[in-house]
C-alpha positions in Angstrom: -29.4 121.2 105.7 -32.3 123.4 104.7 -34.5 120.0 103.8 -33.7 118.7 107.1 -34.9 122.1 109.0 -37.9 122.0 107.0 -38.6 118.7 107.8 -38.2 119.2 111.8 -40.2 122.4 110.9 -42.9 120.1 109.7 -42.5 117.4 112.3 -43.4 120.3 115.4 -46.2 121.3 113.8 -47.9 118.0 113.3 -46.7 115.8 116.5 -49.0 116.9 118.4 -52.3 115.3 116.4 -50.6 113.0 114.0 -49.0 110.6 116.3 -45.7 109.8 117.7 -44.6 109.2 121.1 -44.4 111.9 123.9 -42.6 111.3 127.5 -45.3 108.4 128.6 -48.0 109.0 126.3 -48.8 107.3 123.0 -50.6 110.0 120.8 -52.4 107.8 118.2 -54.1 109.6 114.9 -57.9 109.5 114.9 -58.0 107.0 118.1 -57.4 107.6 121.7 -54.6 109.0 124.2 -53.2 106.3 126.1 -50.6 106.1 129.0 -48.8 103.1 129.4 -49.1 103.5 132.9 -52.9 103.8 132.8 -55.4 101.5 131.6 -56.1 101.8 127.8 -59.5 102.5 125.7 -58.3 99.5 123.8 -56.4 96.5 124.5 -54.8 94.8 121.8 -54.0 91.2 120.9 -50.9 90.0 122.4 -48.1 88.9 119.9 -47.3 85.8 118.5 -45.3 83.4 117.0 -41.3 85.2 118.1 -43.1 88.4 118.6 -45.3 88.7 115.2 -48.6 89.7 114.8 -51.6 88.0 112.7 -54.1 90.5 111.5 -57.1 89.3 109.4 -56.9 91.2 105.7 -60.2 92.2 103.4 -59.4 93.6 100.2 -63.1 94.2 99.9 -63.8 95.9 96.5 -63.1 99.0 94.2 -59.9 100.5 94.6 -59.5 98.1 98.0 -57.3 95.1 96.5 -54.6 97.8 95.4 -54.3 99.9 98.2 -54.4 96.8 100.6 -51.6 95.5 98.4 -49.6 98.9 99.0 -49.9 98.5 102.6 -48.3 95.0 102.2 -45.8 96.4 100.6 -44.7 99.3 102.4 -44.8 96.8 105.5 -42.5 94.3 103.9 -40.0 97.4 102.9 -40.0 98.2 106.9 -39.8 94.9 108.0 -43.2 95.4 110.1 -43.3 92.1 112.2 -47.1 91.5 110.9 -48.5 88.6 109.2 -51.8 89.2 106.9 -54.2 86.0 107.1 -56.0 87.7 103.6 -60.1 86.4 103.5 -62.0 87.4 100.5 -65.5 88.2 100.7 -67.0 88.2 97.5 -69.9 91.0 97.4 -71.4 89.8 94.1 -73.0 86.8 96.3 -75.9 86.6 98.3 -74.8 83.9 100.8 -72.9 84.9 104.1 -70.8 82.6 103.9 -67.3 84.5 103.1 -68.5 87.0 105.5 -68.9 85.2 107.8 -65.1 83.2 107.1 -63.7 87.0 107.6 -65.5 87.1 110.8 -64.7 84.6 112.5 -60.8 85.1 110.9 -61.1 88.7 113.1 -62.1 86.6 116.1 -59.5 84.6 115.7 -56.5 87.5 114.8 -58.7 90.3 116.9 -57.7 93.1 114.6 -58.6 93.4 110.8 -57.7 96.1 108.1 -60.2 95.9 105.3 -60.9 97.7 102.0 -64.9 98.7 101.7 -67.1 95.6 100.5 -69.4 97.4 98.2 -73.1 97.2 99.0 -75.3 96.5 95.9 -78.8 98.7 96.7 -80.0 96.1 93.3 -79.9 93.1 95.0 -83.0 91.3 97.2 -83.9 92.8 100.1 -83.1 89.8 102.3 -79.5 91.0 101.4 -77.9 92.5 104.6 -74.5 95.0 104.1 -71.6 93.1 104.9 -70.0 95.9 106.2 -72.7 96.2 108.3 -73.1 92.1 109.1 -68.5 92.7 110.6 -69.8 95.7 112.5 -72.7 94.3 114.5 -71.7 90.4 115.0 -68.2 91.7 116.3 -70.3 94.3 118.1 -67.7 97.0 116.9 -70.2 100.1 118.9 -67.8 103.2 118.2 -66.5 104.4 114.7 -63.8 107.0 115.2 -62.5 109.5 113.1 -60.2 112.4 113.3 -60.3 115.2 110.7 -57.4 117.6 110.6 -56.1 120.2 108.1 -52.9 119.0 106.0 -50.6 121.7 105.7 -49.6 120.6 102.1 -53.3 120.1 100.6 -55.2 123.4 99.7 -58.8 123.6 101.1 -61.2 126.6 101.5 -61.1 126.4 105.6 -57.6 126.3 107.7 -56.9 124.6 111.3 -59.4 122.1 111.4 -59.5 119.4 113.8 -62.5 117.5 114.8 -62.7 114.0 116.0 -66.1 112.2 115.1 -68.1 109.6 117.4 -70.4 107.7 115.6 -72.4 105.0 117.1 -71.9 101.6 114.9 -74.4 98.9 115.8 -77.9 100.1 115.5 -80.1 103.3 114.6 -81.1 103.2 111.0 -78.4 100.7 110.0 -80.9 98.0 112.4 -81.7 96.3 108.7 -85.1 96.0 109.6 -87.8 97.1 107.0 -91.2 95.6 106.1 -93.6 96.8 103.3 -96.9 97.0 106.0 -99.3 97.3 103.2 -98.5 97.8 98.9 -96.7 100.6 98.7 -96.1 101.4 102.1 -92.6 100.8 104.1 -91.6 100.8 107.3 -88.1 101.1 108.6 -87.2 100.9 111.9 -85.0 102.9 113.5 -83.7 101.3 116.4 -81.9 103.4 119.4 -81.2 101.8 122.9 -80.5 103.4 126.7 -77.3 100.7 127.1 -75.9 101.7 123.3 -76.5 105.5 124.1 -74.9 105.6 127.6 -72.2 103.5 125.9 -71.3 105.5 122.6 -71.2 108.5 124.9 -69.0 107.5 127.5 -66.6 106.5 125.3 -66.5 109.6 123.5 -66.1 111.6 126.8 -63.6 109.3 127.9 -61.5 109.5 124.6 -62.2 113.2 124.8 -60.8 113.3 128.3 -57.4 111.2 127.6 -57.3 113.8 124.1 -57.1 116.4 126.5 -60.3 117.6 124.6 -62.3 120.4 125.8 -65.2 119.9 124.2 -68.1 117.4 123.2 -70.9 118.0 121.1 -74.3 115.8 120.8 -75.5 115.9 116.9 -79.3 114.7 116.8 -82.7 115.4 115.6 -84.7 115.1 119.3 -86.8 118.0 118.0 -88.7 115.5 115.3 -88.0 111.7 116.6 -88.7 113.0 120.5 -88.4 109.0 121.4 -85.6 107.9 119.5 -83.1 111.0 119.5 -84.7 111.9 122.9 -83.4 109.2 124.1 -79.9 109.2 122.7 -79.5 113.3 123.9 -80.9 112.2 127.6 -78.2 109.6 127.8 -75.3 111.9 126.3 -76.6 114.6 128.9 -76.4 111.8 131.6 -72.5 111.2 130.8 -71.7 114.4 130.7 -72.6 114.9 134.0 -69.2 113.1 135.0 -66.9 114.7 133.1 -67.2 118.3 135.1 -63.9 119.2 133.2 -65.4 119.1 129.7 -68.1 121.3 128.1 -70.9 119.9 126.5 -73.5 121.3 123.9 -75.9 119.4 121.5 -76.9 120.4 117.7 -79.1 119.4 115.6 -78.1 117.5 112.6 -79.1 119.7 109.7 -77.2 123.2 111.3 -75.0 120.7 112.0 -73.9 120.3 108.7 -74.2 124.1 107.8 -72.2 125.2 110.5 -69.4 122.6 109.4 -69.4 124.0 105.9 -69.5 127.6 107.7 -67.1 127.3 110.4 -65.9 124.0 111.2 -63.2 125.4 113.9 -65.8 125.5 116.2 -66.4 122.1 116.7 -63.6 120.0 118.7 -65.4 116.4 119.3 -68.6 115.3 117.8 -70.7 112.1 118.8 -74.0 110.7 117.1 -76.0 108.1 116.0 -75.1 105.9 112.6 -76.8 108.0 110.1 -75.8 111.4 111.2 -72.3 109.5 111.5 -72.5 108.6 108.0 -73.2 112.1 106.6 -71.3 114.5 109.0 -68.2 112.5 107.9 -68.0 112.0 104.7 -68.8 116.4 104.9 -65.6 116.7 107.5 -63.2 114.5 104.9 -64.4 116.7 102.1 -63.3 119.4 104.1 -60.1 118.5 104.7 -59.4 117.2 101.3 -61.4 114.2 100.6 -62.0 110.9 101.2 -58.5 109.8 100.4 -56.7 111.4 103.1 -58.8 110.4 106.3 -58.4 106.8 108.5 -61.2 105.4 110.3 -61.5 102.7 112.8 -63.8 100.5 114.5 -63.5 99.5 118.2 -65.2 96.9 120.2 -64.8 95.3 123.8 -63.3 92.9 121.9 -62.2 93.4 119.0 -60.9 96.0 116.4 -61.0 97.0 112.3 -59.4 99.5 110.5 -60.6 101.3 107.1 -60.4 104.5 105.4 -62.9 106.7 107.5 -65.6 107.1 104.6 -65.9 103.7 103.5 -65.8 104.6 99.8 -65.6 101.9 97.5 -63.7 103.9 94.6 -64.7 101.6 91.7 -64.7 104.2 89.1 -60.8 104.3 89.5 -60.1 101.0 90.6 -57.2 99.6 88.7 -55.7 102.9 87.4 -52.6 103.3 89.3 -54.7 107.0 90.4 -56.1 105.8 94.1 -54.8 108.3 97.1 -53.0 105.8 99.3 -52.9 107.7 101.9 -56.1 106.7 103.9 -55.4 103.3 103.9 -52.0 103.9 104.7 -52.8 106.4 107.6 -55.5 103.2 108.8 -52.6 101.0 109.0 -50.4 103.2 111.0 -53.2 103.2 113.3 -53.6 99.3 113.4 -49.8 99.0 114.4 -50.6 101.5 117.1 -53.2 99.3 118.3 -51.1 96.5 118.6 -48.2 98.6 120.4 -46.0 98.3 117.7 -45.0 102.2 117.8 -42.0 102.9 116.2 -42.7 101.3 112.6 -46.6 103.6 112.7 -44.2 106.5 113.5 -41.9 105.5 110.7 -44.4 105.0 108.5 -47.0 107.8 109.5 -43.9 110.4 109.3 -43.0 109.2 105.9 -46.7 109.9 104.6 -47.1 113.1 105.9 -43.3 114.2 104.6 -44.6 112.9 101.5 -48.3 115.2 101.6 -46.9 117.9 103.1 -43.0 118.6 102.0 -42.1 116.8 99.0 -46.0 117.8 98.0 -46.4 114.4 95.7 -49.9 114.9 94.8 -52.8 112.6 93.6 -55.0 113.8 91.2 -58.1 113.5 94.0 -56.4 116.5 95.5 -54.8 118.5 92.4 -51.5 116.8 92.0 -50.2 114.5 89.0 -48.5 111.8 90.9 -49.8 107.6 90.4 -50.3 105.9 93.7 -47.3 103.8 93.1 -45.0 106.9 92.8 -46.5 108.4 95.9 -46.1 104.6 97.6 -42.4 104.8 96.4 -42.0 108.1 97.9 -42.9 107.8 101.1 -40.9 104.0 100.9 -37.7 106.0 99.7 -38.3 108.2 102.9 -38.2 105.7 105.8 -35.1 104.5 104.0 -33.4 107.4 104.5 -34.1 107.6 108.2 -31.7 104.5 108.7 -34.9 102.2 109.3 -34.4 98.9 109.0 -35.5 97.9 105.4 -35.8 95.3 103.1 -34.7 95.0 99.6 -37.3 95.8 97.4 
């Protein structure tokens, strides 16, 4: 009796951010408030086949090919009506060729869940990130991620939560360098009026349907005038319509001091690639680390989820010591996209039991368990909420 107080105890607290389902509205971890009776940030594919879905796999490398492989199995335990079509893309390569097979898979499926494909900085030039190659040819423009505390993991600051906007199509990630003269390269950094306005309406909009109160423009306008200049003008221009929220800028570098400082302050944050790159791998770190956080990408189109820092992990790949939890959260928030709410509560309560009751502990975040034991845990979990199960 006391476990099962403890465990509605926990379920109060973290409803509210983590997901679940509340009179009409679908609250979705790290992605955006939706109504069923209103029109959605993101509409998903419709179902196939008797009701299943097909969702395009990437192990990628690292510690991908396990976790991804956990994922399939914690969705076989729960009988999760998904089929993975799984596409390889071998990073070793310089031809796009299995790149390019994954995306036109995710054109075909409309949704994806991928491990990181590790970029080598050794190879030729010529050699575009394939990471980057899925983002822009699938014109996936907004990264989200939502950082929040875990009351079970230990870190120096309390009550965070922060949701992060980054802008995923151009700015320094526009792959396009030249050496001008020996010794001397350029590299452009490329930021558009339409990419701006965009990026920044949809992080108003998700603010709005968060019931956010605030948004907050990272840049460096007072250096790159043009470029940054640009991007604040059009983030002032959208805030314009959304009376009801409040809207500051920063720029980048206090930006990252005032996280480390005080990150309750900031409630959501929008930016171009770069800044996106750094200001979220500092908001998982404070939270607990890279294993913890989800991340998605949305398009008009199309959508792929990840672990928010994109960490490739190959130091530990292979040693039964990965944090599943990422992936796992990323997953939950891939069967939210595709409307399939009950099994991402299932699953999502049964990973945050797991972090924050029963306390089973990777050693990423001071605890001894293997990522099977923790996988097993939060499998032996949804079991005993009379879900339907298979055999393992």
């Amino acid at each position: 009796m006391a476990a099962h107080s403890a465990i509605l105890s926990m379920s109060k607290i973290i409803s509210p951010f983590w997901g679940g389902r509340l009179g009409n509205t679908v609250k979705v971890f790290g992605t955006t408030l939706t109504s069923r009776r209103n029109k959605t940030l993101h509409t998903p594919p419709p179902a196939k086949y008797g009701g299943r879905h097909t969702v395009t796999l990437i192990p990628g490398d690292g510690i991908g090919p396990e976790l991804l492989n956990h994922v399939r199995e914690v969705f076989r335990f729960s009988c999760v009506p998904v089929d993975f079509e799984v596409v390889h893309v071998n990073s070793a390569v310089e031809t796009e060729d299995d790149i390019n097979n994954a995306i036109t898979a995710i054109r075909r499926n409309g949704v994806a869940l991928k491990g990181n494909i590790e970029t080598k900085h050794t190879m030729a030039p010529s050699v575009k990130s394939r990471n980057n190659l899925l983002r822009t040819s699938l014109d996936l423009y907004a990264n989200v991620m939502h950082c929040q505390s875990l009351p079970g993991v230990q870190t120096r600051h309390k009550n965070i939560d922060i949701m992060i906007i980054r802008e995923n199509t151009e700015g320094e990630y526009s792959s396009l360098e030249h050496e001008s003269v020996s010794g001397v390269v350029e590299s452009l950094k490329i930021i558009t009026r339409n990419n701006s306005l965009r990026i920044a309406d949809y992080a108003f909009r998700l603010a709005r349907e968060k019931g956010r109160r605030r948004v907050t423009a990272v840049h460096k306008a007072n250096i790159m005038k043009l470029g940054d200049g640009l991007f604040l003008q059009c983030c002032r221009e959208v805030a314009s319509g959304y009376p009801d929220i409040t809207f500051d800028s920063m720029i980048v570098d206090n930006t990252t001091m005032q996280l480390v400082s005080k990150p309750q302050q900031f409630d959501v944050m929008v930016m171009p690639n770069l800044y996106g790159n750094v200001v979220s791998n500092v908001c998982a770190g404070l939270v607990g680390g890279p294993g913890l956080v989800p991340g998605a990408n949305y398009g008009r189109d199309y959508a792929v989820f990840e672990t928010a820092t994109r960490n490739t992990g190959k130091s530990i790949a292979d040693r039964n010591i990965a944090n599943p939890t990422a992936m796992l959260l990323a997953s939950c928030m891939m069967l939210d996209h595709l409307k399939l709410y009950d099994h991402a509560s299932s699953i999502r309560n049964a990973i945050l039991t797991t972090m924050n009751e029963t306390r089973l502990h990777t050693a990423d975040i001071g605890g001894q368990g293997t990522t099977s034991e923790v996988v097993q845990s939060i499998m032996r979990f949804i079991q005993s909420k009379g879900q339907l199960i298979t055999e393992l």
